[in-house]
C-alpha positions as a Markdown table, in Angstrom:
| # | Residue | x | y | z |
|---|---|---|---|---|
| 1 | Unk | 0.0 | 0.0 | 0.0 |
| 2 | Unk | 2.8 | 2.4 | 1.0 |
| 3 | Unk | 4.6 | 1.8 | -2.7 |
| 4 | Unk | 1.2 | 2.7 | -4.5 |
| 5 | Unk | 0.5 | 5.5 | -2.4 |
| 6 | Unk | 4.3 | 6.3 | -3.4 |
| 7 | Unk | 4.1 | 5.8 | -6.9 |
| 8 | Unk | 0.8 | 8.2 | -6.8 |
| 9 | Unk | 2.4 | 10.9 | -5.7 |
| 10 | Unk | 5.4 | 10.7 | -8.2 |
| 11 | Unk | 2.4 | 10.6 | -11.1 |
| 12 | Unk | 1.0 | 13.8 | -9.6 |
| 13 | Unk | 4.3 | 15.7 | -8.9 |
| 14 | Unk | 5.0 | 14.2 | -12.9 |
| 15 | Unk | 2.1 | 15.4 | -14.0 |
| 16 | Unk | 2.4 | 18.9 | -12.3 |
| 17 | Unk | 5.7 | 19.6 | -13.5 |
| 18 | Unk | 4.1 | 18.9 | -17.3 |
| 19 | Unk | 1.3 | 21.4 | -16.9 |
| 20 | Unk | 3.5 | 24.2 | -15.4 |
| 21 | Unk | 5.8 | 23.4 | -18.0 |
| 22 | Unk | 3.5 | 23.8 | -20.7 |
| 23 | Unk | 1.8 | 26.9 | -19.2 |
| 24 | Unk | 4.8 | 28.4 | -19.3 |
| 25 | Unk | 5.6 | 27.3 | -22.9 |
| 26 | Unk | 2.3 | 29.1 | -23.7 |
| 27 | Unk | 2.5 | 32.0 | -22.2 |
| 28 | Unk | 6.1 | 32.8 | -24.0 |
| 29 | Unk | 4.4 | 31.6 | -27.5 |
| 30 | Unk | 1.5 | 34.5 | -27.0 |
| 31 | Unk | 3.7 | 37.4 | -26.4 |
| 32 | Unk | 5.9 | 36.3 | -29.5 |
| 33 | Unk | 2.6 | 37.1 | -31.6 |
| 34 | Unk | 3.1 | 41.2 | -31.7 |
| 35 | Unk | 1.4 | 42.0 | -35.5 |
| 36 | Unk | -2.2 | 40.8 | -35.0 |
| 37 | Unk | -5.1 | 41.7 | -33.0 |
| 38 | Unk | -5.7 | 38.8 | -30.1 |
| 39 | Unk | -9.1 | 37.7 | -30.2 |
| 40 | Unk | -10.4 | 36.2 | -27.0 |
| 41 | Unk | -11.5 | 32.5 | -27.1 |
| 42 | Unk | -13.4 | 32.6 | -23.6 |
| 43 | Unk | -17.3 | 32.6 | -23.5 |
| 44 | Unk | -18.7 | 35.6 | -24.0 |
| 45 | Unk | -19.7 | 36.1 | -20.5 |
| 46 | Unk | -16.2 | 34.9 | -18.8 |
| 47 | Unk | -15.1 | 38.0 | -21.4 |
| 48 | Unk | -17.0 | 40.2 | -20.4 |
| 49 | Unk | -16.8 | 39.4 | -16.8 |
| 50 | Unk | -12.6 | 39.8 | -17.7 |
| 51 | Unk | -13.1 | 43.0 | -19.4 |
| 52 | Unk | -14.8 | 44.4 | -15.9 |
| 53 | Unk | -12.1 | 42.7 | -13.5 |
| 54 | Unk | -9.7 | 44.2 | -15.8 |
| 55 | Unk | -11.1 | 47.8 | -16.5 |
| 56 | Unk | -10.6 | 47.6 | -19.7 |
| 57 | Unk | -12.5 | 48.7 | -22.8 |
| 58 | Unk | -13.2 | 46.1 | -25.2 |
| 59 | Unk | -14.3 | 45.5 | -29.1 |
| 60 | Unk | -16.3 | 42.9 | -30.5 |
| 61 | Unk | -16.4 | 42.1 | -34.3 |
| 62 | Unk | -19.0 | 40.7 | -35.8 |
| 63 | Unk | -18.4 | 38.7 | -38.6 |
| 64 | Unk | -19.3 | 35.4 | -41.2 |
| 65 | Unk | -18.4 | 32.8 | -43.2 |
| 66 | Unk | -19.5 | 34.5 | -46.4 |
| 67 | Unk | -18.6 | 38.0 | -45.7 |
| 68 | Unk | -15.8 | 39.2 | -47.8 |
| 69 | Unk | -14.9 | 42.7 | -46.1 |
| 70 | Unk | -14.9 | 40.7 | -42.7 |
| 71 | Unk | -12.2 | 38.9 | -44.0 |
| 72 | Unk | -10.6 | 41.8 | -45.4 |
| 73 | Unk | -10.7 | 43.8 | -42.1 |
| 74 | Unk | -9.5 | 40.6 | -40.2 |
| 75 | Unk | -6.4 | 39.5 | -42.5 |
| 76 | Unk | -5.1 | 43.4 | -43.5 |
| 77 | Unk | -6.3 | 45.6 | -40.8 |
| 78 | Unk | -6.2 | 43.6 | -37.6 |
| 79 | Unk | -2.5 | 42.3 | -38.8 |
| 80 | Unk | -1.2 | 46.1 | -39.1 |
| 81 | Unk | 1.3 | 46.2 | -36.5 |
| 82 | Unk | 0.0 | 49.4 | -35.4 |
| 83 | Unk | -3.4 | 48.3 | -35.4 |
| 84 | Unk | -2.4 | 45.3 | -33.2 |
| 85 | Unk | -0.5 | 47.3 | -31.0 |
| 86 | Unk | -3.0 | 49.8 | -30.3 |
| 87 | Unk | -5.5 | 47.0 | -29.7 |
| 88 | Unk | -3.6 | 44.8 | -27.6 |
| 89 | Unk | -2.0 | 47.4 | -25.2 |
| 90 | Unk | -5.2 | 49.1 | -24.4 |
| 91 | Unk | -8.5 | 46.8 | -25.3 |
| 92 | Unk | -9.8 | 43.0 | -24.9 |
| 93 | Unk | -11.2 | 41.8 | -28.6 |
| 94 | Unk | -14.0 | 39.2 | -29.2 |
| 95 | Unk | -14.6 | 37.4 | -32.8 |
| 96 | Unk | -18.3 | 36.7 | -33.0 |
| 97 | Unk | -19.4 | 34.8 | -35.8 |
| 98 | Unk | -22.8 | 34.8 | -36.0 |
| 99 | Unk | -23.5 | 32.3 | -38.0 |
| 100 | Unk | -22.0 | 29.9 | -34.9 |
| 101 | Unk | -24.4 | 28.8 | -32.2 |
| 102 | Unk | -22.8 | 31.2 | -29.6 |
| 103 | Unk | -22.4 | 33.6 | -32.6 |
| 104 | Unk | -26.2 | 34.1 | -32.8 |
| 105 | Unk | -26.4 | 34.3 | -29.0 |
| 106 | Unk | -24.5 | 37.2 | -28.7 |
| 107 | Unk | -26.1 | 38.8 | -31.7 |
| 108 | Unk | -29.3 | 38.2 | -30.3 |
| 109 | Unk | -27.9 | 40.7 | -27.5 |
| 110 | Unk | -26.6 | 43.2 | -30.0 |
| 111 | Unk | -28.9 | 42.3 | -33.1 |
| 112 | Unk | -26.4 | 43.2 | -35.6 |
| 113 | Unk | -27.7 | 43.8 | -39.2 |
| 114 | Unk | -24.9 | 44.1 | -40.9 |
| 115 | Unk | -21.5 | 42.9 | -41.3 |
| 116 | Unk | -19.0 | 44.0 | -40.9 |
| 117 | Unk | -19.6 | 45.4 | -37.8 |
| 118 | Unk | -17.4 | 46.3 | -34.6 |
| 119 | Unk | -19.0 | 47.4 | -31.4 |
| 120 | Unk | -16.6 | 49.4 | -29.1 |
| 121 | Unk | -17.9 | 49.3 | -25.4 |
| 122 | Unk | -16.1 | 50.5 | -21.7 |
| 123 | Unk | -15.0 | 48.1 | -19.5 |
| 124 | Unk | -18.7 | 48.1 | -17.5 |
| 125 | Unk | -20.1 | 47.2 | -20.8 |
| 126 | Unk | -22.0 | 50.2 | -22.2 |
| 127 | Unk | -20.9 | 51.5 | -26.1 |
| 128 | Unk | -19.5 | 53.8 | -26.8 |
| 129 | Unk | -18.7 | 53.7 | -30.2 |
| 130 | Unk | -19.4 | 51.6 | -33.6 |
| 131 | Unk | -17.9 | 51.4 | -36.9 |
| 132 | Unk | -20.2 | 49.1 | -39.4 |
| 133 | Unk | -18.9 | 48.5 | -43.2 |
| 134 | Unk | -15.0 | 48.1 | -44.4 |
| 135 | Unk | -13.3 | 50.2 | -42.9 |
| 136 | Unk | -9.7 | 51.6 | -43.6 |
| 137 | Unk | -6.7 | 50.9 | -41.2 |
| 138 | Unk | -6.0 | 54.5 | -40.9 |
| 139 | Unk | -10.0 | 55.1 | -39.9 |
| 140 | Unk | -10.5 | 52.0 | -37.6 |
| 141 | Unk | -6.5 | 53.3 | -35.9 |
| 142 | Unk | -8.3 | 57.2 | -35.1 |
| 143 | Unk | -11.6 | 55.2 | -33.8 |
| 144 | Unk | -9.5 | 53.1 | -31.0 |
| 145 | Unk | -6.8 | 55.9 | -30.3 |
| 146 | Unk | -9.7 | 58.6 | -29.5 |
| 147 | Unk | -11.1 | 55.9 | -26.4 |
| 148 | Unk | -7.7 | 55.8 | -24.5 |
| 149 | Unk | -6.5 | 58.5 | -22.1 |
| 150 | Unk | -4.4 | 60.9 | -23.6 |
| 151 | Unk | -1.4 | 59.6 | -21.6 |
| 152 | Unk | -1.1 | 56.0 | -23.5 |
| 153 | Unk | -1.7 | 57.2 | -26.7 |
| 154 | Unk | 1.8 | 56.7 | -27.3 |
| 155 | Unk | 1.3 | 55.6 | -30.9 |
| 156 | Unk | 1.5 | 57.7 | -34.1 |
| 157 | Unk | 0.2 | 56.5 | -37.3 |
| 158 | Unk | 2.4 | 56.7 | -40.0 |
| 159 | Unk | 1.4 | 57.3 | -43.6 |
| 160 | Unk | 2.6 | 56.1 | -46.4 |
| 161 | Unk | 2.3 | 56.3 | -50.3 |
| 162 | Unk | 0.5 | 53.3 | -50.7 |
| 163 | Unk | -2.5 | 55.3 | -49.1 |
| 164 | Unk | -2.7 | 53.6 | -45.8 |
């Protein structure tokens, strides 16, 4: 009895080691990612419940399968490096796709009409801005530096011929 008792508590210690090893490997993978927008994969309400603890503003996008622009917005825009800076330094981001199951529970909240649209709210969860059709990097960058304080917008956008 004493060697199984034993050999448990070499599993668990084995096991334990594992899983804070591979936290940690996870945690240093996420902040290699610096030139995309991170889009939360909790529930919406553990999200929202996160935006609160963290008082922090947050976006959702709302988005589908067929919708070209979404698309556009989430492979151009939301990889500009400024774009993703601004974003992950001062906001939480949520992916809704409504045609999903959990999608079309948050839409029923929100009842988006059209796509693309992204819904800018403070961290209690009131809006306080939108921004529905494509939209430009250099448009979408002005939208998210006018909700921070003044003293971390430490960003400039810089233009360039190609019209960005």
């Amino acid at each position: 009895m004493k060697n199984i008792n034993m050999s448990r508590k070499g599993v668990f210690c084995l096991l334990f080691a594992s899983f804070v090893s591979l936290r940690g490997m996870a945690q240093d993978t996420s902040a290699v990612v610096l030139d995309t927008v991170i889009f939360s994969d909790l529930s919406f309400k553990k999200f929202t419940d996160l935006a609160k603890f963290e008082n922090k503003p947050y976006i959702i996008m709302f988005s589908a399968s067929w919708c070209a622009p979404c698309h556009r917005i989430k492979n151009e825009i939301f990889t500009h490096p400024k774009i993703a800076q601004i974003v992950n330094e001062n906001y939480l981001a949520y992916w809704v796709d409504i045609e999903s199951f959990d999608g079309l529970e948050v839409n029923n909240t929100f009842r988006v009409s059209q796509l693309p649209t992204l819904l800018f709210f403070d961290p209690k969860g009131n809006p306080i801005d939108k921004a529905i059709g494509y939209f430009d990097g250099y448009y979408l960058f002005k939208k998210f530096r006018a909700h921070i304080p003044p003293s971390q917008r430490n960003i400039e956008w810089e233009h360039n011929l190609e019209g960005e």
